[in-house]
C-alpha positions as CSV (number, residue, x, y, z in Angstrom):
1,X,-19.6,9.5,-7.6
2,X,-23.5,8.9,-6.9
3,X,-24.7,9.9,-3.1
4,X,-27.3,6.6,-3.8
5,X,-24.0,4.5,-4.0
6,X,-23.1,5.5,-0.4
7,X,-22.4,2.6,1.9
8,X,-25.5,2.0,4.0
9,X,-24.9,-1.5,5.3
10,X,-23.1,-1.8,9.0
11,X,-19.7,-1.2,8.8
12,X,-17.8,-4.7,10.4
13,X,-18.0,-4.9,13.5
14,X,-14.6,-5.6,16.1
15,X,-13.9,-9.2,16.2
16,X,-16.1,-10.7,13.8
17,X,-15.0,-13.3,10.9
18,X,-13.3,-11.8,7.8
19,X,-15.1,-12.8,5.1
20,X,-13.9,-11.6,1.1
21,X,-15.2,-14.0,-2.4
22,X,-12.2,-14.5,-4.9
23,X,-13.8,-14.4,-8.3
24,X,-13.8,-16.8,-11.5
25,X,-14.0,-17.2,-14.7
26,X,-15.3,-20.6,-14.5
27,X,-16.0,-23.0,-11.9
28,X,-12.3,-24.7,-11.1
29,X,-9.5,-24.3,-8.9
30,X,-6.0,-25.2,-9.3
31,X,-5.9,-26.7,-5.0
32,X,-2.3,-27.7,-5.6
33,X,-1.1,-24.6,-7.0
34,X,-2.8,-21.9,-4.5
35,X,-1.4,-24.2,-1.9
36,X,2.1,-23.8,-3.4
37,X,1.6,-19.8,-3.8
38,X,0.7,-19.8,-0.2
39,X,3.6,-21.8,1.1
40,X,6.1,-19.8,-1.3
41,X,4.4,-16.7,-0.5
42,X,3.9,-16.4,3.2
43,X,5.0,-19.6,4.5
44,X,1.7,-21.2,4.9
45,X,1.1,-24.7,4.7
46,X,-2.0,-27.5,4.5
47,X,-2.3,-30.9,4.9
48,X,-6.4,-30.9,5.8
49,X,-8.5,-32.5,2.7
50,X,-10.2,-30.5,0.1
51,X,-13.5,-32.4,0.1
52,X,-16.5,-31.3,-2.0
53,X,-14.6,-28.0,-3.0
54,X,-13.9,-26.8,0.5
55,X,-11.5,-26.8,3.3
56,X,-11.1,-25.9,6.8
57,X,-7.7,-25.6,8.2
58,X,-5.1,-23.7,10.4
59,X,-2.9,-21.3,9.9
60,X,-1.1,-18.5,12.7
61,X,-3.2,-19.6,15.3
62,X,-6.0,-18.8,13.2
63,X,-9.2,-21.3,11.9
64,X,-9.4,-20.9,7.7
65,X,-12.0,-21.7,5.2
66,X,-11.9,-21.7,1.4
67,X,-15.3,-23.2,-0.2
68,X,-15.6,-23.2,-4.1
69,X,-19.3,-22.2,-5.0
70,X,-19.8,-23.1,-9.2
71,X,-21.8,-20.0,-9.6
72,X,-21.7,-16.3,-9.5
73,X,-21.9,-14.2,-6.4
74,X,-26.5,-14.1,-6.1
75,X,-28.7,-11.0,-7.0
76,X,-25.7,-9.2,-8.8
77,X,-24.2,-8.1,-5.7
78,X,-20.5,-8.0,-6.9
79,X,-21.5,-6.1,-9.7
80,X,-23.1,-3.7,-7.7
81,X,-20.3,-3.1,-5.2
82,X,-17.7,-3.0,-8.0
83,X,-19.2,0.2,-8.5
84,X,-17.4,1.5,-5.0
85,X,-14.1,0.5,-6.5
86,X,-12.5,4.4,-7.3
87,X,-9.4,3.4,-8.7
88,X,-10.4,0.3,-10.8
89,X,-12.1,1.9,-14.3
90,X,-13.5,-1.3,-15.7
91,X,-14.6,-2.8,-11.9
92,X,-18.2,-3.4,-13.1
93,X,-17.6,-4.8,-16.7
94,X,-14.7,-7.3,-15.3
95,X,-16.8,-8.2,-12.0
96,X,-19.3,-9.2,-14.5
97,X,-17.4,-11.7,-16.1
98,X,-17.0,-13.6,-13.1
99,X,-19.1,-17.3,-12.8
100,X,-17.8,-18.8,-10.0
101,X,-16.4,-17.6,-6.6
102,X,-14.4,-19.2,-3.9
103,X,-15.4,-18.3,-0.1
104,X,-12.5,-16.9,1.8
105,X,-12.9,-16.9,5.9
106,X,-10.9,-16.3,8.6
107,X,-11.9,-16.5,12.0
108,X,-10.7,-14.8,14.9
109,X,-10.4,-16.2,18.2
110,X,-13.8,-16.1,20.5
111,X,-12.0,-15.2,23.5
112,X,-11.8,-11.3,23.5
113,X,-8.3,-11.4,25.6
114,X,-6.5,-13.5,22.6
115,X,-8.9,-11.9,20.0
116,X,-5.8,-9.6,17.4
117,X,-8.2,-8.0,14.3
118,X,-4.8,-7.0,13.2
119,X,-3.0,-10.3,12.8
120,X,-6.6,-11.9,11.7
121,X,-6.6,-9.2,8.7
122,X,-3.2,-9.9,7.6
123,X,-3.4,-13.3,7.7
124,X,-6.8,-13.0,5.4
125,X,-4.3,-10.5,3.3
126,X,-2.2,-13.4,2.6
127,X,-4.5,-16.1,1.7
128,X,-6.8,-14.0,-0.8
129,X,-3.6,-12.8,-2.6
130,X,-2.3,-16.1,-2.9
131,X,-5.4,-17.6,-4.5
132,X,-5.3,-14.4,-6.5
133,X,-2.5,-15.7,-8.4
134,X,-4.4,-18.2,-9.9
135,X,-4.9,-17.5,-13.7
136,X,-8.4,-17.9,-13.8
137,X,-9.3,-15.1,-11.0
138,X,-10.0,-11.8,-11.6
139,X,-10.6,-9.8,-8.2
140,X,-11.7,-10.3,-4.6
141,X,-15.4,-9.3,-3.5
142,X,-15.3,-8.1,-0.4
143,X,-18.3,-5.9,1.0
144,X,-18.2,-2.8,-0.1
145,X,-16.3,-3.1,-3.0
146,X,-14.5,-5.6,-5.4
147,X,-10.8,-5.3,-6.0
148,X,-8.9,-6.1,-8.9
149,X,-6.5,-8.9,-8.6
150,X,-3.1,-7.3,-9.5
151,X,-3.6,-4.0,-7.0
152,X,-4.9,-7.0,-4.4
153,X,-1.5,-9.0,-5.0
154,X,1.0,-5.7,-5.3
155,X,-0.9,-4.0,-2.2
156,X,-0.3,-7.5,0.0
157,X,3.1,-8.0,-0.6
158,X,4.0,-4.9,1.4
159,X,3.0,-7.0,4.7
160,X,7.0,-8.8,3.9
161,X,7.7,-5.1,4.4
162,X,6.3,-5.0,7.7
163,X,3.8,-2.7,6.4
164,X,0.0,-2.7,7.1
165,X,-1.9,-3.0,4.0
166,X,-4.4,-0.7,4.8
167,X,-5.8,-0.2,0.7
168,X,-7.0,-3.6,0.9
169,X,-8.1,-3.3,4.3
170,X,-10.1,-0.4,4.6
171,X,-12.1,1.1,2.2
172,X,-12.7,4.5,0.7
173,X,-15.9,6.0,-0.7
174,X,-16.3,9.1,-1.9
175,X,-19.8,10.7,-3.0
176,X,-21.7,13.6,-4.6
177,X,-24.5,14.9,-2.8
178,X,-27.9,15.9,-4.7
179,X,-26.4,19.9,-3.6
180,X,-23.4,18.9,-5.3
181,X,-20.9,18.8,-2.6
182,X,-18.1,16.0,-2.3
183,X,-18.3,13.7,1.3
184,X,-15.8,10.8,1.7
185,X,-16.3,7.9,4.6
186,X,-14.1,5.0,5.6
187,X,-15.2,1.2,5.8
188,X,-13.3,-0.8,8.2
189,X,-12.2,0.6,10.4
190,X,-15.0,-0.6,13.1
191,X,-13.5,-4.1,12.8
192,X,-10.5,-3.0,14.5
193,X,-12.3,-1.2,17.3
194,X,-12.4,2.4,15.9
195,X,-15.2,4.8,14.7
196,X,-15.1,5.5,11.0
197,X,-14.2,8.5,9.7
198,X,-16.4,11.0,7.4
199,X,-15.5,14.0,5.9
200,X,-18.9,16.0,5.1
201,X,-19.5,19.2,2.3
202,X,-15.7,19.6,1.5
203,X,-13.9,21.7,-1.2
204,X,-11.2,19.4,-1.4
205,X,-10.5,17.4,-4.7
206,X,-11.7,14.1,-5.0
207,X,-7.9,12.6,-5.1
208,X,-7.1,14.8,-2.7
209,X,-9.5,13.4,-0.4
210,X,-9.1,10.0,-1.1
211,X,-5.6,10.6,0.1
212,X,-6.5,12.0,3.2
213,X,-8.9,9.3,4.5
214,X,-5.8,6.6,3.5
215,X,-3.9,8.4,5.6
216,X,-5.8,9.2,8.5
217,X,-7.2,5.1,8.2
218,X,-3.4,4.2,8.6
219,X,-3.1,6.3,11.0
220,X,-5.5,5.1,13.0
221,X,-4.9,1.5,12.7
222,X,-1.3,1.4,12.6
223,X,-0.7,3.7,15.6
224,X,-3.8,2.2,17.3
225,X,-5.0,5.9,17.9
226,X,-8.5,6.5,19.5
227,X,-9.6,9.9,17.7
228,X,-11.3,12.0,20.3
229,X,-14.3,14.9,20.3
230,X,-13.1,18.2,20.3
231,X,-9.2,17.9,19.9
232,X,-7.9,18.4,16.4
233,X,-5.7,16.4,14.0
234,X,-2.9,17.2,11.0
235,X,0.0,16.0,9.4
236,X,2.0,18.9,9.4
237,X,2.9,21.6,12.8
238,X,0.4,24.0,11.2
239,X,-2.3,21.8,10.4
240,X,-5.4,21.5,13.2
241,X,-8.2,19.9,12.0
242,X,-11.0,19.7,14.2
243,X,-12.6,16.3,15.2
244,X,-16.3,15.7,16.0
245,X,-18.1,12.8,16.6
246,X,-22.0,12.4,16.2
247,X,-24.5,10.1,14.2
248,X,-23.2,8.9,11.1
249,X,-24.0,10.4,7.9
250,X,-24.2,7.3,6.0
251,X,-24.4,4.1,8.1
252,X,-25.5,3.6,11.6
253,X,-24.1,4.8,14.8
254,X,-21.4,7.3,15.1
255,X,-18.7,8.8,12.7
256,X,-15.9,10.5,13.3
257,X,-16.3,14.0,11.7
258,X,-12.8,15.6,10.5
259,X,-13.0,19.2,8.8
260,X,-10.7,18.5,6.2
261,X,-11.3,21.7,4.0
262,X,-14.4,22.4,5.3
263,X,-16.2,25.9,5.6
């Protein structure tokens, strides 16, 4: 846990495509068999040409695009954000192996009134861990962090649950800084409208805090709660923990500031 690892990219903004890269071992990929995961696995079904490696078709509503690019992900960058990846121990030496990667895209609609981030993230849920089946991939890219394919595919069958997948939809950091004190920040939660949430100088435990920002993240998105300055939050009657919002710590714009075991 590095403070020079901390996200500083812009967290997604509301409405924009969903974009993830399923990784490789080598440059093919088994068209007829992803298309039978995703019909067996969600229900989804294609009849639009694969031409040149790539396809663009329709699914909920919803404009899809799966390209095949014969070559790693440029400059290294899965490598590096496999490094993000807290619960994956060998993220950067399996990311590594990778030589090909498939695009993954789904777009939204334009119009803001019809525009659902919700249903658009699912839907990217299903096709990723569909193709994720395939024996020859081993995670999913997808800025800031790579997952590994088995946690992707256990994770997004919980949506047959009814559940939100919110582990593979919004991500977790957590960081040292150079004083030695432990922060955690959310990614992803911007696409669906909200602030992200930080949690600055704590004395919690790492797992302890990982935990927390899952929950509040579910929270948030499933209940489709706007988290507001200076009222307070907790999972229990006793529990009020105060809520600030001010510039970021860590990315631009604001954060949501909780004082989750904070002095």
């Amino acid at each position: 846990m590095d403070e020079n690892n901390a996200v500083q990219n812009n967290a997604p903004e509301k409405g924009k495509t969903i974009v993830g890269f399923v990784l490789l071992t080598d440059a093919n990929l088994d068209w007829p068999r992803f298309r039978h995961y995703l019909k067996e696995d969600w229900g989804i079904s294609f009849s639009d040409e694969i031409k040149d490696g790539a396809v663009v078709f329709s699914a909920e509503g919803r404009r899809c695009a799966c390209s095949l690019l014969p070559n790693p992900v440029p400059n290294k960058e899965a490598e590096t954000c496999a490094r993000n990846n807290l619960l994956w121990k060998d993220a950067v030496e399996e990311t590594a192996k990778h030589a090909a990667h498939v695009m993954v895209a789904v777009m939204d609609s334009p119009d803001p009134e019809e525009r659902d981030e919700l249903d658009a993230s699912l839907l990217f849920c299903k096709i990723a861990s569909s193709m994720l089946k395939l024996k020859n991939t081993i995670g999913i890219y997808k800025n800031p962090t790579v997952y590994e394919k088995q946690f992707y595919i256990d994770v997004a069958q919980n949506i047959k649950k009814t559940a939100i997948p919110i582990p593979i939809m919004v991500h977790i950091g957590i960081y040292m800084t150079a004083q030695r004190q432990l922060c955690g920040y959310t990614y992803g939660l911007r696409f669906f409208g909200r602030e992200e949430v930080e949690v600055i100088d704590t004395r919690a435990q790492p797992q302890d805090l990982f935990n927390f920002l899952m929950a509040i993240s579910d929270y948030v998105v499933t209940q489709e709660i706007d988290l507001k300055d200076g009222e307070t939050i907790g999972f229990t009657e006793d529990e009020k923990l105060p809520i600030r919002i001010s510039p970021a710590q860590y990315f631009p714009g604001n954060s949501i500031k909780i004082g989750f075991m904070t002095d």
